[in-house]
ZAMARGU-4260 file (C-alpha; in steps of 0.2 Angstrom, whole numbers, plus 5000, padded with zeros to 4 digits):
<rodrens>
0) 5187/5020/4919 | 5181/5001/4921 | 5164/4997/4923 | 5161/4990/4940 | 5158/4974/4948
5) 5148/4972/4962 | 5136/4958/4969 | 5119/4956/4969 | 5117/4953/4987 | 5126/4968/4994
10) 5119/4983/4983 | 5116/4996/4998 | 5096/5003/4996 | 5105/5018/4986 | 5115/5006/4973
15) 5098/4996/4970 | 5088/5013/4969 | 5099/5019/4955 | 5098/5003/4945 | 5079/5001/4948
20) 5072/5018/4950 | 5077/5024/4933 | 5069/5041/4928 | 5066/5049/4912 | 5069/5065/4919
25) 5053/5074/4912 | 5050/5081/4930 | 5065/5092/4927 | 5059/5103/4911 | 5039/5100/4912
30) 5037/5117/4915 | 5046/5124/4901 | 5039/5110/4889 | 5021/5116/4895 | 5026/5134/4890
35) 5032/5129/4873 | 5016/5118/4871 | 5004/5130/4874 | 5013/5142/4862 | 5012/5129/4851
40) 4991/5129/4849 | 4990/5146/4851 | 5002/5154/4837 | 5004/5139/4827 | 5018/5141/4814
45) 5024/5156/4820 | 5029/5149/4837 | 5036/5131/4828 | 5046/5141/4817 | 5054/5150/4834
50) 5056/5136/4841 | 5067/5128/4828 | 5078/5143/4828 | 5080/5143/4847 | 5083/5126/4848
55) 5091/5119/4834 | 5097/5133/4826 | 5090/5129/4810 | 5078/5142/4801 | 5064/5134/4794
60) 5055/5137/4778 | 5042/5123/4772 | 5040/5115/4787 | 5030/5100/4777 | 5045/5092/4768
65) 5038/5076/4759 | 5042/5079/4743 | 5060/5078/4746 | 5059/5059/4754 | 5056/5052/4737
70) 5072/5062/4731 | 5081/5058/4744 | 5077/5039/4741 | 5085/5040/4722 | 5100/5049/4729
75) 5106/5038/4744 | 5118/5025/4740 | 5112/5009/4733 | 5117/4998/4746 | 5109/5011/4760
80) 5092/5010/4750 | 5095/4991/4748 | 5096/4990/4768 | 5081/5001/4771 | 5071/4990/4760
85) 5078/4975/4768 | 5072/4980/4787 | 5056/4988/4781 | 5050/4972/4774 | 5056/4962/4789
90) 5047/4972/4799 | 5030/4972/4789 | 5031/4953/4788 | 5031/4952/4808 | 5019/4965/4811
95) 5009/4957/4796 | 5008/4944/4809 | 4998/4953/4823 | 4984/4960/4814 | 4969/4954/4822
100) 4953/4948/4812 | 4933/4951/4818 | 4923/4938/4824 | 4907/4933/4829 | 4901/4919/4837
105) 4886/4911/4846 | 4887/4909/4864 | 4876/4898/4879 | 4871/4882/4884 | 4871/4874/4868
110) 4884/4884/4860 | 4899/4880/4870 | 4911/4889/4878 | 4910/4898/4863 | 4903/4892/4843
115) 4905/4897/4827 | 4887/4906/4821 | 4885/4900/4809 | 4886/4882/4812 | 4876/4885/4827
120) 4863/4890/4816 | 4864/4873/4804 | 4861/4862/4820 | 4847/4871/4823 | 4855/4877/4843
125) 4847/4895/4840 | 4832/4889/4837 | 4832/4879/4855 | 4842/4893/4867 | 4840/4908/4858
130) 4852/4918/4851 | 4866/4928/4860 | 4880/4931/4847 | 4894/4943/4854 | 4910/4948/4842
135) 4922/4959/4844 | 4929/4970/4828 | 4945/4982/4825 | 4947/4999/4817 | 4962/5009/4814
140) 4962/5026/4818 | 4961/5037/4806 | 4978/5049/4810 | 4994/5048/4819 | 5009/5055/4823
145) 5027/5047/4823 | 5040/5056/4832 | 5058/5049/4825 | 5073/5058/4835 | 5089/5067/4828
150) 5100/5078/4835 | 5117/5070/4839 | 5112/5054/4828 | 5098/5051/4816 | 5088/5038/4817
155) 5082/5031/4800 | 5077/5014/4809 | 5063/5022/4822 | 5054/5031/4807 | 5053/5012/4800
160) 5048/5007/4817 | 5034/5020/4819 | 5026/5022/4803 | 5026/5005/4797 | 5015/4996/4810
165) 5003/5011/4808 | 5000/5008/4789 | 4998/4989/4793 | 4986/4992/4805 | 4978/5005/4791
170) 4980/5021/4796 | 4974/5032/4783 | 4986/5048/4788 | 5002/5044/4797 | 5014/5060/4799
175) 5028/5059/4804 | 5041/5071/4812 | 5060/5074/4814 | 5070/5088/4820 | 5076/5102/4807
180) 5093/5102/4801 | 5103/5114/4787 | 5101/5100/4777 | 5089/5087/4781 | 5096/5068/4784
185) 5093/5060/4767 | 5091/5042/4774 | 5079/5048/4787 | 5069/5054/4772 | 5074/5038/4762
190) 5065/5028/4777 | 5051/5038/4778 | 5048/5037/4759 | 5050/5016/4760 | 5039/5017/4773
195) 5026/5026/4766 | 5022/5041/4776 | 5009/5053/4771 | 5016/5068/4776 | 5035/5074/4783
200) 5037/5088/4793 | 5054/5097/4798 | 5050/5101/4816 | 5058/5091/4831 | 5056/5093/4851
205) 5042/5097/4862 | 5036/5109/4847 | 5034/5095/4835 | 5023/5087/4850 | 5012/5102/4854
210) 5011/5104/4835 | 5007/5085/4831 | 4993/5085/4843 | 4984/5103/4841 | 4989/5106/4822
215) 4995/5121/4815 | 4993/5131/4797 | 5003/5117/4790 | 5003/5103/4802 | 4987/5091/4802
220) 4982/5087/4821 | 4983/5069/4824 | 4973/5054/4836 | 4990/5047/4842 | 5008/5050/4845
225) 5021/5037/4845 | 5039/5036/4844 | 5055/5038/4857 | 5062/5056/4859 | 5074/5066/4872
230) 5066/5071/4890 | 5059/5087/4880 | 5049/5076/4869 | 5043/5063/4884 | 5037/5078/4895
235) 5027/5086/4879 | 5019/5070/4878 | 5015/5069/4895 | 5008/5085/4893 | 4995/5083/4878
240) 4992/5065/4884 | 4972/5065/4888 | 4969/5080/4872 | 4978/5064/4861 | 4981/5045/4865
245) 5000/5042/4864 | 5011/5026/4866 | 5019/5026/4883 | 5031/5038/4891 | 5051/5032/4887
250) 5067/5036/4896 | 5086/5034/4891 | 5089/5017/4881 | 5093/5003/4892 | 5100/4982/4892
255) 5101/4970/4903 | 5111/4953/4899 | 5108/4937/4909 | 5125/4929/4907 | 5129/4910/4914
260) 5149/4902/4913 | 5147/4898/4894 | 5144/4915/4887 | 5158/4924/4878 | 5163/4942/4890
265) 5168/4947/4871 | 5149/4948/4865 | 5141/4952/4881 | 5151/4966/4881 | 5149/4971/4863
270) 5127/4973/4870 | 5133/4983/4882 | 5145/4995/4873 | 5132/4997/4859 | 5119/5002/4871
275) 5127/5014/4878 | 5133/5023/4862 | 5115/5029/4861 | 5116/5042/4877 | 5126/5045/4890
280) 5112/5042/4904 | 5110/5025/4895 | 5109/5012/4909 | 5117/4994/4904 | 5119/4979/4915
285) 5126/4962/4916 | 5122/4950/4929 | 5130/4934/4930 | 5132/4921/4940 | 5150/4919/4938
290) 5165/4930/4944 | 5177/4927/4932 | 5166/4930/4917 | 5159/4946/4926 | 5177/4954/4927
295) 5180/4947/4910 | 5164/4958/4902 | 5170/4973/4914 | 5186/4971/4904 | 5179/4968/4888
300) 5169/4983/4889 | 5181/4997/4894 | 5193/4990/4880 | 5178/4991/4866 | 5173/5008/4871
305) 5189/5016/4869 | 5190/5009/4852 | 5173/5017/4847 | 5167/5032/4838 | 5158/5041/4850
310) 5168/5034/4864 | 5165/5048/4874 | 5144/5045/4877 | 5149/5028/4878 | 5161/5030/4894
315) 5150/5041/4902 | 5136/5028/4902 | 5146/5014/4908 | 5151/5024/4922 | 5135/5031/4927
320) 5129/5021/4946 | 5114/5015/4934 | 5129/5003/4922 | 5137/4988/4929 | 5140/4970/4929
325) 5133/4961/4943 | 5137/4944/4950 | 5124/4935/4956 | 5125/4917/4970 | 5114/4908/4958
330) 5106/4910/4940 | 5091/4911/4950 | 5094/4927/4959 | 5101/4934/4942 | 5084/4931/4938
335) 5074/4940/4951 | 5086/4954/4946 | 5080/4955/4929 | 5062/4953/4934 | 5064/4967/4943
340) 5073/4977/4934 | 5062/4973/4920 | 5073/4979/4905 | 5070/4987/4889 | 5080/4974/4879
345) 5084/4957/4889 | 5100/4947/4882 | 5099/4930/4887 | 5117/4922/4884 | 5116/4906/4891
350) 5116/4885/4889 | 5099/4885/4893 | 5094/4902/4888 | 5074/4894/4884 | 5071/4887/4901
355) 5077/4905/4909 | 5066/4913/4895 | 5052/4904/4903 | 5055/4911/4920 | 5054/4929/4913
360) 5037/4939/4913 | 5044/4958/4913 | 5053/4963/4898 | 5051/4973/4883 | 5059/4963/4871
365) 5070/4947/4872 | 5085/4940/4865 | 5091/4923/4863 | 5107/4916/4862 | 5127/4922/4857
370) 5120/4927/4837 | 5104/4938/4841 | 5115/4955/4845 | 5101/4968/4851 | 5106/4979/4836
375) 5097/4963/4824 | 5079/4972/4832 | 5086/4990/4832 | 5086/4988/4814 | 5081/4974/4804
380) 5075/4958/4812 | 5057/4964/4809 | 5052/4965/4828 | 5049/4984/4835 | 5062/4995/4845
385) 5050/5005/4853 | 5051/4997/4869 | 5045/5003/4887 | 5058/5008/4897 | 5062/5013/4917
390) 5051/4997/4921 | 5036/4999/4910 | 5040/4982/4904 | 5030/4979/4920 | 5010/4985/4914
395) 5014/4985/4896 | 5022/4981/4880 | 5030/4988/4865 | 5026/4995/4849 | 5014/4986/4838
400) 5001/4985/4827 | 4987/4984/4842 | 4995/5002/4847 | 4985/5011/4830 | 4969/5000/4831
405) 4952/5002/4841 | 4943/4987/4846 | 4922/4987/4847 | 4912/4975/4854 | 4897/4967/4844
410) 4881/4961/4851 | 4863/4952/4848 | 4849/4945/4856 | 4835/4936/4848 | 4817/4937/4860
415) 4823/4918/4868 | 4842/4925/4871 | 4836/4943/4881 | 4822/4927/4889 | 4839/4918/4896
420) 4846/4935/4903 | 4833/4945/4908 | 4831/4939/4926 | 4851/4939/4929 | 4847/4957/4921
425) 4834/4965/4931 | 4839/4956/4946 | 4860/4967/4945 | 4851/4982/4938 | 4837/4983/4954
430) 4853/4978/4967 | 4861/4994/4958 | 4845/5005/4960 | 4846/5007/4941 | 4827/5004/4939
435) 4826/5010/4923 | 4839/4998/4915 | 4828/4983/4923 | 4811/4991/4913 | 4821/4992/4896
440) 4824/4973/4897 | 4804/4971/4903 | 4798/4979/4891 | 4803/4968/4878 | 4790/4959/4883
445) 4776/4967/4891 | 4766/4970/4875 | 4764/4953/4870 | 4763/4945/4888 | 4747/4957/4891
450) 4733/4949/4892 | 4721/4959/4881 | 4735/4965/4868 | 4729/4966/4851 | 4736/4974/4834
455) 4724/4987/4832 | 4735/5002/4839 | 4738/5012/4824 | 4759/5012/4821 | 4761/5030/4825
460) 4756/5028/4842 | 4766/5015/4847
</rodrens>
């Protein structure tokens, strides 16, 4: 097996359909997942319990297993605890970053574009126009649901990613589930307990989905679900999207590497091996605008592979039609490529990986230059590896703080400020046959534009 080399410019319509046209495969099981969602809010435990004994083969006691994450913290190797604390501070620190602060601020011909209220008031400018002061606040919501994977790998770095944004934001309740086991991960547990989940619950699949988002005897419905998860648990979320909000619907991992003549095949490679040990339906691509280094990373790649622990999913993902290295006639084209293909995890290894940087819109998170492995976001560089994939990059972006938060607008008018807008008001409101929304500005003023109004109506009756 060798991963295969072909060009850009002579893809047949069924070569570029399987690199573009990536699918998640949720159509294939949404039936069954709807069957065991709707089992789910109506037996509650009972049905989760089932579940987990059909599908994981795990009988199930206390499904809520929190008090084992802070045990499981004490009995993990020290330099595993030391690492977990490591990349959970790294990625509060950046997601620190993105929290958003409330503002407020006057608005109108003497304010500017837009001015700070209260030095508009100082000078007096409310006074002269009127006030209209607008703002815009932000609100957690109140409970969520992380979803962090097992099955044939445990993934102690997605309950970091998921629960950690969600307490920055200030998430009051943040649950978080992960498959059962004979004997629960201990540095899953370790990672939740670092990262400070409120509860942990022993339930994985589309079960842990239905559960998550309707409740059960011992599991608290949540607002919003988050986290990556098999075809099972994409189609659940699918299916209770609309009851609950939840992140965005994710396929099988996936890496594009833009590569010019001064990249090393040895590291390029490396990206694409690693992203393929997560699943054999992994998609990874080079493209390149050089020939020799594109059959150097196809050589690369093969001889890592074999050399790997689960060499097996690996091989299978560099084979599949949706793996390859690609040689493009120009750095330019490579770049159209990408922007179509709009990755998951976009490796720029080039001279002038910046200006290419510039030239990409569609990606859901970038990475620059020979030292900045896509495994440093995976676990600890402190940005988030929940990523859209199968071309989300294109309408939306990756895990973050904004994900948990709820934004209000904020508004008032003083008597000269409605003055400014009522015409602009009534005159849309008339054009839209909404009479009624023209009146509610009018009568603002009708009282004390009448011309024999006085302030003898007793309060009660006006």
């Amino acid at each position: 097996m060798k991963l295969q080399v072909r060009a850009v410019s002579e893809l047949s319509p069924d070569e570029r359909a399987a690199f573009f046209d990536r699918d998640a495969g949720v159509s294939s099981v949404r039936g069954d997942v709807r069957e065991i969602v709707d089992r789910v809010r109506t037996e509650g435990d009972v049905a989760v319990r089932e579940f987990c004994r059909e599908f994981d083969g795990v009988e199930v006691g206390n499904l809520d297993v929190t008090d084992e994450a802070e045990r499981a913290y004490e009995e993990i190797d020290a330099d595993v605890r030391a690492a977990i604390e490591t990349a959970a501070a790294n990625v509060r620190e950046f997601h620190e970053r993105q929290v958003p602060e409330d503002w407020r601020a006057s608005f109108g011909a003497d304010a500017g574009a837009e001015g700070d209220v209260e030095a508009e008031a100082d000078a007096g400018a409310e006074a002269d126009a009127g006030v209209r002061e607008l703002g815009r606040r932000f609100r957690p919501l109140e409970r969520v649901g992380v979803y962090a994977p097992g099955g044939t790998a445990a993934y102690p770095s997605s309950v970091l990613m998921g629960v950690v944004p969600a307490k920055v934001a200030g998430v009051e309740h943040v649950a978080l589930a992960t498959p059962p086991a004979e004997e629960l991960n201990p540095v899953t547990l370790a990672a939740a307990h670092v990262a400070d989940a409120d509860r942990i619950y022993s339930v994985g699949g589309a079960q842990a989905i239905g559960a998550l988002a309707y409740g059960t005897e011992s599991i608290t419905s949540v607002q919003k679900i988050v986290g990556p998860g098999n075809k099972w648990v994409t189609a659940a979320k699918a299916e209770v999207r609309g009851d609950v909000d939840i992140d965005f619907l994710a396929g099988p991992s996936e890496v594009l590497v833009l590569a010019d003549e001064t990249a090393d095949p040895r590291l390029v490679a490396a990206d694409l091996v690693a992203q393929a040990e997560h699943d054999p339906n992994a998609s990874v691509v080079a493209v390149t605008d050089d020939e020799a280094l594109a059959e150097a990373v196809a050589d690369a790649a093969t001889a890592q592979a074999d050399d790997r622990d689960r060499a097996d999913v690996i091989r299978a993902a560099l084979d599949s039609d949706a793996s390859g290295v690609l040689c493009a006639r120009s750095m330019s084209e490579a770049v159209l490529f990408a922007e179509e293909y709009a990755a998951e995890h976009l490796s720029i290894q080039a001279e002038d990986d910046e200006a290419l940087l510039d030239r990409i819109t569609n990606a859901g998170s970038v990475f620059l230059g020979p030292h900045t492995p896509v495994a440093a976001g995976d676990y600890a560089s402190g940005t988030n590896h929940v990523l859209p994939t199968s071309g989300g990059a294109k309408r939306y972006g990756g895990l973050s703080v904004d994900t948990f938060l709820r934004s209000t607008t904020v508004q008032r008018l003083d008597r000269d400020g409605l003055a400014a807008l009522s015409e602009t008001v009534t005159t849309l409101a008339e054009a839209e046959g909404l009479e009624a929304h023209a009146e509610s500005v009018r009568a603002r003023f009708a009282r004390e534009d009448a011309p024999d109004a006085t302030d003898s109506t007793p309060a009660a009756e006006e």
